[in-house]
TIMIPA-108465 format. One line per 8 residues: number of its first residue (from 1); their letters; for each residue x, y, z of C-alpha. Coordinates in steps of 0.02 Angstrom, whole numbers, plus 50000, padded with zeros to 5 digits. Example, Ala and Ser with C-alpha at 12.3 -4.5 7.8 and 13.67 -1.06 7.14 Angstrom:
BEGIN
1) AS) 50615/49775/50390  50684/49947/50357
***
This chain:
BEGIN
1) XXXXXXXX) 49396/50835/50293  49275/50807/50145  49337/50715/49993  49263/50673/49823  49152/50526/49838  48968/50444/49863  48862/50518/49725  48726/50419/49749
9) XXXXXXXX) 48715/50317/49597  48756/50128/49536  48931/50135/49481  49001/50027/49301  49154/50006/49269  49199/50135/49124  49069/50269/49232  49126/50377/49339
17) XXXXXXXX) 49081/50546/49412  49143/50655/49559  49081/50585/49723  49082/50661/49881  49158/50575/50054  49182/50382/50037  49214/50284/50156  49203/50109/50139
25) XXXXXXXX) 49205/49955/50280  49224/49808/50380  49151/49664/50297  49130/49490/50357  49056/49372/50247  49109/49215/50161  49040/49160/50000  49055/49019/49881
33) XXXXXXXX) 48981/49040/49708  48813/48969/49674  48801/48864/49852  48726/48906/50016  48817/48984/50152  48863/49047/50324  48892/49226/50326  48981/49283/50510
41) XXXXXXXX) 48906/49422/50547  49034/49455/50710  48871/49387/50839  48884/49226/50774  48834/49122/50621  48659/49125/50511  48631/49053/50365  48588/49092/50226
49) XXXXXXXX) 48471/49025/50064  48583/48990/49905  48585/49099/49747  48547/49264/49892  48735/49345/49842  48851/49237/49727  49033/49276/49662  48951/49272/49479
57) XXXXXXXX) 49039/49236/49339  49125/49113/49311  49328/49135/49243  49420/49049/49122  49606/49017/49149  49724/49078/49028  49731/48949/48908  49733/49061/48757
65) XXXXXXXX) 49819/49214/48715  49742/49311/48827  49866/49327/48984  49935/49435/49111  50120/49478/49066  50195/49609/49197  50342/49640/49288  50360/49724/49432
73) XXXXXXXX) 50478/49892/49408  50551/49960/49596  50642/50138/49637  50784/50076/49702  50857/50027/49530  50856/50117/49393  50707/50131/49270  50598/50299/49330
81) XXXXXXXX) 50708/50427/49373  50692/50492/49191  50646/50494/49010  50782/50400/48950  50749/50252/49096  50572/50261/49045  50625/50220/48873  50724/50089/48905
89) XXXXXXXX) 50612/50010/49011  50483/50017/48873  50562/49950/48718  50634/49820/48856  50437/49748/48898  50390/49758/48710  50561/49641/48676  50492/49533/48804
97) XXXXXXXX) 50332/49540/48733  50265/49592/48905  50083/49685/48918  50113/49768/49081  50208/49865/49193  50207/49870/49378  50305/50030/49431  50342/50074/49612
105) XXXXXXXX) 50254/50242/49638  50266/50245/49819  50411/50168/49912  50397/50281/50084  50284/50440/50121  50420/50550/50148  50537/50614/50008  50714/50597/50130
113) XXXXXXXX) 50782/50518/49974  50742/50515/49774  50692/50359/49813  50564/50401/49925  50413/50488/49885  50288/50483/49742  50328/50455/49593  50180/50572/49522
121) XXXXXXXX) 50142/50764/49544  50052/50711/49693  49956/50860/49803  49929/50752/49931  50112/50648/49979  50285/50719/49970  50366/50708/49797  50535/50619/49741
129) XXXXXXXX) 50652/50728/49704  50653/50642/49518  50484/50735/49502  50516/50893/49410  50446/51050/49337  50459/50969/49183  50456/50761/49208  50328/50682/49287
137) XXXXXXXX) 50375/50479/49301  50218/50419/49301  50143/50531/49159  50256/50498/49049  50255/50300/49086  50081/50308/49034  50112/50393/48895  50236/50261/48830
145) XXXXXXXX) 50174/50127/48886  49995/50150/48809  50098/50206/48633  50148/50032/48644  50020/49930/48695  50073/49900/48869  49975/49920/49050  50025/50005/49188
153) XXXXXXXX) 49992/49969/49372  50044/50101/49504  50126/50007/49648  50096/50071/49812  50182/50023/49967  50030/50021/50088  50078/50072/50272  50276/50115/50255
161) XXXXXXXX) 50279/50304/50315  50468/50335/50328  50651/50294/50427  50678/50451/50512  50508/50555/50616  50438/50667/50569  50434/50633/50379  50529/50744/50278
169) XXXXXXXX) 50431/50834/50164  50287/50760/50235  50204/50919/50339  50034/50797/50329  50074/50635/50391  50216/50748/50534  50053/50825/50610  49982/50649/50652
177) XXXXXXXX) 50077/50549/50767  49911/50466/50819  49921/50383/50633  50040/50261/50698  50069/50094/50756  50209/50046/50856  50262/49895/50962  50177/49849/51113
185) XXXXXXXX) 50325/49883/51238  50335/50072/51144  50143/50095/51180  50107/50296/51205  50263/50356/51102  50337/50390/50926  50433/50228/50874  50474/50135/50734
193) XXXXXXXX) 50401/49955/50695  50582/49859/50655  50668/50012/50553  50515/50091/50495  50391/50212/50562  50216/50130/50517  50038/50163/50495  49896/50087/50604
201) XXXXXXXX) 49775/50016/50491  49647/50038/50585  49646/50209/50594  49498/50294/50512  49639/50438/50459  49753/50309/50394  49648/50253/50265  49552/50421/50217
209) XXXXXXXX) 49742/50479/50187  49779/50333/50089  49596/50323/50013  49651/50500/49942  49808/50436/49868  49719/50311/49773  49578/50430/49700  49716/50563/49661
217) XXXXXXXX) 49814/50408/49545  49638/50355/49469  49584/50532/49445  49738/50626/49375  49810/50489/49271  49758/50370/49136  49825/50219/49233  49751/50030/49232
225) XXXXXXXX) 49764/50001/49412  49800/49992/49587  49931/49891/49636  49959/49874/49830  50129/49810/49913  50150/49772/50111  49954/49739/50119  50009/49660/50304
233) XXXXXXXX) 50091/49668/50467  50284/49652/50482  50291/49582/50647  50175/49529/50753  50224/49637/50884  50142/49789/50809  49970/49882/50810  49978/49964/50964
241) XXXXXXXX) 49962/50153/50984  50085/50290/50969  49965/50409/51052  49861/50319/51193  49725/50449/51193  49686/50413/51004  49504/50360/51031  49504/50285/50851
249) XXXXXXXX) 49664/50172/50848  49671/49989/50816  49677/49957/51002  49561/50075/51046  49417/50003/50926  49460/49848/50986  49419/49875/51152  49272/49975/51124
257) XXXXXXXX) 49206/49826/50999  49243/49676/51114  49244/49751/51287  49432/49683/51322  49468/49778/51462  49674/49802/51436  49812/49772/51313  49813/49601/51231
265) XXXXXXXX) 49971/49517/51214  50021/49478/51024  49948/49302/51024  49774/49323/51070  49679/49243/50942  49524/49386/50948  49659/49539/50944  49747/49443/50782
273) XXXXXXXX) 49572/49423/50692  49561/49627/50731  49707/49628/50669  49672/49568/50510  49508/49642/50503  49579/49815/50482  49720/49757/50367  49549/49670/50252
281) XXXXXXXX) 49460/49837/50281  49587/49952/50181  49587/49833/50031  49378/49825/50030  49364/50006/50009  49520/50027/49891  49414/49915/49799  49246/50003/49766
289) XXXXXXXX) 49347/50179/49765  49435/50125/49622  49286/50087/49505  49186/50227/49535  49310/50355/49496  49299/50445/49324  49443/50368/49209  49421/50327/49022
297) XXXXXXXX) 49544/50171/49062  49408/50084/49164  49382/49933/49219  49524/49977/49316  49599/49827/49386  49636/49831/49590  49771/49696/49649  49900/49647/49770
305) XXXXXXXX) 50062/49580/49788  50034/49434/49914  50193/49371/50007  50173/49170/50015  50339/49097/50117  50374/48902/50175  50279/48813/50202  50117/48806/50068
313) XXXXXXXX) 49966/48729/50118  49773/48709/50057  49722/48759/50217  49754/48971/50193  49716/48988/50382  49898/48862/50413  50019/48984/50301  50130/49098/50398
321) XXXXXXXX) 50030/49255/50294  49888/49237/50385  49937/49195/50542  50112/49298/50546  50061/49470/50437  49883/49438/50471  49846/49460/50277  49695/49366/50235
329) XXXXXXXX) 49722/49365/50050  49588/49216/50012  49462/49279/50094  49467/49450/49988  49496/49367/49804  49325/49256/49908  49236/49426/49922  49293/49495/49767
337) XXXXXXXX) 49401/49627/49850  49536/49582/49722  49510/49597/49543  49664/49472/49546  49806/49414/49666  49991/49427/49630  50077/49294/49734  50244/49336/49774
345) XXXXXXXX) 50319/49129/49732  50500/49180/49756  50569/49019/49776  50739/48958/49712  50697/48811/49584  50853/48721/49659  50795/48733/49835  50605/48735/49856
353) XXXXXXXX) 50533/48672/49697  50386/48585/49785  50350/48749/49891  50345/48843/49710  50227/48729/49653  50109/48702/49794  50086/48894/49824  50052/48913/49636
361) XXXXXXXX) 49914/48760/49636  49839/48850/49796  49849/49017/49701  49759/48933/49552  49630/48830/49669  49584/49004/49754  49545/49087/49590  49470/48966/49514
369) XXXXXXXX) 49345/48925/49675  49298/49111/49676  49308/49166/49501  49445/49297/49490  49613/49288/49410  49784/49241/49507  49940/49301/49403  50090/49203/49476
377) XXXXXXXX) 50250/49315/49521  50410/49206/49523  50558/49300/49584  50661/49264/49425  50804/49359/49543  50814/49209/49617  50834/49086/49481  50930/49059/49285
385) XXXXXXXX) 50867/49099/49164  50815/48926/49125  50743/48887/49285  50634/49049/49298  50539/48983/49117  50512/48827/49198  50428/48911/49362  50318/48997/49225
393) XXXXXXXX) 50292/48858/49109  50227/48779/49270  50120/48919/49320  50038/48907/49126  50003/48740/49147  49909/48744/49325  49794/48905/49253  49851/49029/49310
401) XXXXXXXX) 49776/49194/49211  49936/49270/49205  50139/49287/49248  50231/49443/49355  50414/49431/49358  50511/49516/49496  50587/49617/49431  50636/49723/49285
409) XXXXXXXX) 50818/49756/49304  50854/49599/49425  50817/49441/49306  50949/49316/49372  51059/49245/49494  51184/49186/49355  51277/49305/49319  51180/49351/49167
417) XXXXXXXX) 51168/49534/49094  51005/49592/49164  50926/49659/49007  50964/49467/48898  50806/49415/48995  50680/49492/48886  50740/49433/48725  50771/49244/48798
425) XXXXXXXX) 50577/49251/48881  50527/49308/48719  50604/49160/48628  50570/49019/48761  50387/49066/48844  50295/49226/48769  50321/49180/48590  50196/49290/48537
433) XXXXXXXX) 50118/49456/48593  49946/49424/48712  49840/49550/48758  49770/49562/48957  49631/49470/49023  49451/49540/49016  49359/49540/49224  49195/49466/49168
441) XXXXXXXX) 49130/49531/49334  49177/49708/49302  49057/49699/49129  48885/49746/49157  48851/49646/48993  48941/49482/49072  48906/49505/49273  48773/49438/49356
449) XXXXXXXX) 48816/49507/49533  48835/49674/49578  48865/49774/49756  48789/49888/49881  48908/50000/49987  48861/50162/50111  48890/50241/50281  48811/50241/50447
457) XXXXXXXX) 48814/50375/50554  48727/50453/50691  48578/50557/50596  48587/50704/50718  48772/50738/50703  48833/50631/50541  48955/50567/50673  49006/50392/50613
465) XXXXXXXX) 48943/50243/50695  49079/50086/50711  49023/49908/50722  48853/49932/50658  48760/49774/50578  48685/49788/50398  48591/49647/50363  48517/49575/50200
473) XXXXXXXX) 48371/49493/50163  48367/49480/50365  48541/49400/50387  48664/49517/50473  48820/49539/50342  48933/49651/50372  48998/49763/50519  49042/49949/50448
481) XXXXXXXX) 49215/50006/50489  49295/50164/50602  49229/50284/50472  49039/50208/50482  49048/50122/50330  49014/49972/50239  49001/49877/50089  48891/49697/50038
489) XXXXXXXX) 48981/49642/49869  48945/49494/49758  48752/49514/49781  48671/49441/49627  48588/49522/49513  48463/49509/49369  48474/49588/49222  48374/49722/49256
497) XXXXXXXX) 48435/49722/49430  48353/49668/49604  48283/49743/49739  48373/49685/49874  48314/49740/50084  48461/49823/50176  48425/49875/50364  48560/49944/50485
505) XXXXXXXX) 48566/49931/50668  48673/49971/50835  48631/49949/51034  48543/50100/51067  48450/50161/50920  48298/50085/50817  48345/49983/50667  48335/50072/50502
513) XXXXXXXX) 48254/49995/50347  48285/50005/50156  48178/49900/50073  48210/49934/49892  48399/49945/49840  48421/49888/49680  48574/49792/49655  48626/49802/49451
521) XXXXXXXX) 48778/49701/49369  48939/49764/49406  48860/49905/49488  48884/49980/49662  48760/50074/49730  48768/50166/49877  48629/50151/50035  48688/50254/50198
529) XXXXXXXX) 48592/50232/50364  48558/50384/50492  48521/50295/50666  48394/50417/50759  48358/50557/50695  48371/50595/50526  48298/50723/50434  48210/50678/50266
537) XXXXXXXX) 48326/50697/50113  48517/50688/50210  48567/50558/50063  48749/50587/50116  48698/50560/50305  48807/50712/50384  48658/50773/50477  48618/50914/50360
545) XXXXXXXX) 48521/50933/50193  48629/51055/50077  48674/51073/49909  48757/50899/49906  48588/50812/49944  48497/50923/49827  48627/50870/49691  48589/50672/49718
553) XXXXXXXX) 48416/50712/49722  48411/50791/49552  48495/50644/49483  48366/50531/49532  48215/50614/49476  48090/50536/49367  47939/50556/49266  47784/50565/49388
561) XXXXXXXX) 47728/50413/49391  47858/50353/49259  47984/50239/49366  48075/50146/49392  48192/50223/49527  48378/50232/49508  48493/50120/49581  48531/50202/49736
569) XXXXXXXX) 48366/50353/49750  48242/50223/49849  48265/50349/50003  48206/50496/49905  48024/50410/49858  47955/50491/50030  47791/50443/49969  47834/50273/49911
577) XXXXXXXX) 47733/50266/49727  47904/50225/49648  47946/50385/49561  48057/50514/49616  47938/50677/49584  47911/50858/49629  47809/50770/49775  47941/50707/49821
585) XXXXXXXX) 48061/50864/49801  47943/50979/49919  47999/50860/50046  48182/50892/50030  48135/51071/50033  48067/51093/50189  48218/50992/50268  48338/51100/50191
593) XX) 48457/51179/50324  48568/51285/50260
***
């Protein structure tokens, strides 16, 4: 299946261009900005010199106008089922003096109900039935919501397929049964996970489907993000296969990567980290898809909402989301997978006041420590409307870089008409309009890191190769993914960029140098590997030389003798005098295959 994607070049925010198959990987690095680290490279640890890849930037919390005001919108109330809702829902925010929407675009993958189904003329999942010939929720949400000065952040609900099998509507997803995950007593057959048939993470077709999804939303519409949902497990006792000859399969990688010879019971410690390793692996690429996608609204923002649950603690790796939906949300606002978290702090004020406050400190510490935002999301449901300002008037105070209230049309346990919220927020907290946080490290003119992604297949076939090491500078950093790929981010960056070495390796094939990727600020530029054979000019590594690697070549050509080289065109200097030249192009030519 070939999809838009890797075009070869450095990617800014607010630059996009078609792209041809990405797929993006399993990273394992830890960074902290500006000190010297230990980077697990999944063989153990090696360190590394300080100032070799930082977080960059540093952020400022919102102490000033400038502040994330959103609420999240869901489809199983009323506010998207028409114009009218829409309109409601609109003039409701601007009351509030809100600057964002989140509205659920994807509840299930199947459209058995109108609340099920996307949200958008989608070509790719099964529409609500509230999506007509002549209303499209989401278009017209951005069309309102931009007349008015508002954001808006699809929500997606990440690995939720549907309650009955096969999907209705869903002709797709129904010819995959290998897609999902079920509970280890259920191993080999169709079954739900609790009431819900459920994605495997892990799978390489999984998150190409979902990968799609997200470039369709960034593509067709003039959103302002991704917004993901159910980023996790929902019970431990999950991630085993439907379909035990699926070679590709959480389990199945997982014994091909580690050697475990069987089926590991739900608490073994390597088969969690897996676990979570897969889970990590669909936000990384969701986050380097999103930028380089074509959409006048970029810097698009990419975040999550981040369940949090009794008890808090400082320690992320002691809190039940790690070690209970195996959602490790610190580490990915640590490798700037996450423009910003959401944390879902629904906590009644009368009852766990302390818990509210301790995850929101966390929250704030995290951001703060790794230079990305945190916008706190009390449930407001939950709580008067009194006690819900001061949950935000405490979030304010610890800097946090913004507020998300869950949700629109359920703002109280009181008793209180839903809609008197937004005029008593408006009155009591968000006295006066603020407009949405700038990302410093999406800026080229503010970054000073930037990041490196590719694939790594087999140069004979293009087949992809999982668990290879890239390494930087000489320190192995990151293990691509079930779809060969991989991605190095917070690398710094000069201002005219650095040239960073890259090599990839795998047991049984010689290890493959690039000595010369530039990293530039805010960029991403792309670097695939062919192991073995690989014939001179495959920049997309399928294990041919066609009209897509002729494309990417033409984009990196240069003056003879006039450099320097593109972000991203070091493997088409064959003769290594840093230009791209006609010299250069008669070597593509005689690789060309067909």
């Amino acid at each position: 299946m070939r999809f838009l994607g890797l075009d070869g070049r450095t990617r800014w925010p607010g630059v996009g261009a078609s792209f041809c198959c990405v797929l993006f990987c399993s990273v394992f690095v830890r960074a902290a900005a500006g000190q010297a680290i230990a980077v697990d490279g999944g063989e153990g640890e090696f360190a590394a010199p300080a100032g070799a890849w930082t977080t960059g930037e540093s952020v400022t919390p919102a102490t000033t106008p400038s502040e994330f005001r959103g609420f999240w919108a869901d489809v199983f109330h009323a506010g998207l089922q028409n114009a009218a809702q829409v309109d409601e829902m609109i003039a409701e925010a601007v009351a509030g003096n809100y600057n964002a929407i989140v509205p659920e675009v994807l509840a299930f993958h199947d459209n058995q109900y109108g609340s099920h189904g996307a949200y958008w003329k989608s070509d790719i999942v099964a529409r609500s039935s509230y999506v007509t010939t002549s209303f499209d929720p989401l278009a017209y949400i951005v069309q309102r919501a931009h007349a008015n000065g508002l954001e808006v952040h699809p929500w997606l609900v990440a690995f939720r397929v549907s309650s009955t099998w096969p999907p209705p509507g869903n002709a797709t997803v129904a010819a995959h049964p290998e897609w999902l995950m079920v509970p280890r007593a259920s191993m080999g057959s169709v079954a739900t996970v609790g009431s819900y048939y459920t994605f495997d993470p892990g799978s390489p077709g999984v998150q190409d489907y979902l990968m799609s999804i997200v470039r369709e939303l960034c593509e067709d519409y003039e959103i302002d993000g991704i917004h993901w949902d159910y980023i996790r497990y929902t019970d431990v006792d999950a991630g085993y296969p439907a379909d035990l000859s699926y070679a590709h399969s959480t389990l199945r990688r997982f014994q091909a990567i580690t050697g475990y010879p069987g089926t590991p019971p739900t608490d073994y410690g390597p088969w969690n980290d897996f676990r979570r390793r897969t889970i990590t692996e669909v936000v990384r690429r969701a986050m380097f898809e999103i930028p380089i996608v074509a959409n006048p609204r970029q810097p698009l923002r990419h975040t999550a909402a981040l369940v949090t649950w009794y008890p808090a603690n400082v320690n992320f790796h002691l809190t039940r989301p790690y070690y209970e939906s195996f959602s490790d949300w610190e580490y990915w606002q640590s490798m700037g997978y996450l423009d910003a978290t959401i944390p879902m702090c629904y906590f009644d004020e009368n009852s766990y006041p302390s818990t509210y406050r301790a995850w929101v400190d966390n929250s704030v510490m995290w951001a703060n420590n790794y230079n990305r935002h945190t916008y706190i999301g009390p449930g407001i449901y939950l709580n008067t409307f009194a006690d819900s300002v001061t949950q935000i008037q405490y979030a304010r105070a610890a800097g946090a870089h913004g507020i998300c209230t869950y949700s629109y049309r359920s703002t109280n346990d009181a008793g209180q008409y839903w809609s008197n919220w937004y005029p008593y927020v408006a009155t009591n907290v968000f006295t006066e309009a603020a407009s949405v946080p700038t990302m410093p490290w999406r800026d080229p003119a503010a970054a000073t890191a930037g990041a490196v992604f590719g694939r790594v297949t087999d140069g004979a076939t293009g087949a992809p190769i999982d668990d290879a090491t890239i390494e930087v500078n000489g320190f192995a950093m990151v293990q691509t993914d079930g779809n060969g790929c991989y991605l190095v981010a917070n690398l710094s960056a000069g201002a005219s960029g650095t040239i960073v070495p890259f090599s990839a390796n795998y047991a049984g094939y010689s290890e493959v140098h690039r000595p010369a990727v530039l990293v530039e600020r805010a960029g991403f530029t792309e670097a695939n590997f062919a192991l073995g054979t690989w014939l001179e000019g495959d920049y997309d590594v399928d294990g041919d030389v066609d009209l897509d690697d002729y494309d990417r070549f033409f984009e990196c050509l240069t003056d003879p003798d006039g450099g320097p080289i593109g972000a991203g065109c070091d493997v088409f200097d064959f003769d290594t005098d840093a230009d791209v030249d006609l010299r250069d192009f008669s070597v593509i030519q005689a690789s060309f295959t067909d």
